[in-house]
N, C-alpha and C positions, 0 to 999 in steps of 0.2 A: 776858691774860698781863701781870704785872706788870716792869717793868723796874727793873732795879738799876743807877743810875748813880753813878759813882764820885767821888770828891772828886778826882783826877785829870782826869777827865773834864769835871766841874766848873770846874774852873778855868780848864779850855784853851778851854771855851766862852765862861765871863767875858773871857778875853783876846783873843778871836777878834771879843767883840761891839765893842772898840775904843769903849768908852764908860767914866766916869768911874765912874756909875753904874749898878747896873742891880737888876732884880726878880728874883723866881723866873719867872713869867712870862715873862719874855727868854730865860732860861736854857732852860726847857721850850720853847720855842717854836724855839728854836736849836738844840736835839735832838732835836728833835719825839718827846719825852714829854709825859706828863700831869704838873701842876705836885708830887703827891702823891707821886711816884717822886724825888722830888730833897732831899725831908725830909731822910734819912739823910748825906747829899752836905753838906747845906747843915749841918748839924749836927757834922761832922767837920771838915769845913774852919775853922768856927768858932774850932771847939776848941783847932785845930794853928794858928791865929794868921794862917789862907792870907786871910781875906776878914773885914769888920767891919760890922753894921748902921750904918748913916748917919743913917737916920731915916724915919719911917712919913710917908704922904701925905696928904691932906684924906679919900682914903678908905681910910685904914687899909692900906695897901699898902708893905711896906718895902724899903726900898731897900737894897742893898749895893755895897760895894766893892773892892774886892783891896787886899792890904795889900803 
C-alpha cells in the first residue's frame, strides 16, 4: 500500500527534524515512509516556495532546506 504524504506533512517533519539541512531520506525516515512516497510532497513544496535544493553530496544525494 502506497502512502500519500502531504506538503503539509512535509514541512512539519523538515521542522520537527530541527536541522539546517536535511535529505529525503531524513524526511522518510521521520515518517517512516519509503523515500518514493515523498516525490509528490517534495515537488509541491518546491513549487509553492516552502523548501529549496542547497546542493547534492560526493554521492549524489541532495540536500534541502525550508525556506
Amino acid at each position: 500500500m502506497q502512502l500519500t504524504v502531504t506538503e503539509e506533512q512535509l514541512i512539519t517533519a523538515a521542522q520537527q527534524l530541527d536541522q539546517d539541512e536535511f535529505t529525503r531520506a531524513d524526511i522518510a525516515e521521520r515518517l517512516g515512509v519509503e523515500r518514493p512516497n515523498l516525490k509528490r510532497a517534495f515537488v509541491r513544496a518546491r513549487k509553492a516556495g516552502r523548501l529549496e535544493k542547497v546542493r547534492d553530496d560526493e554521492d549524489n544525494t541532495g540536500h534541502f532546506r525550508l525556506i
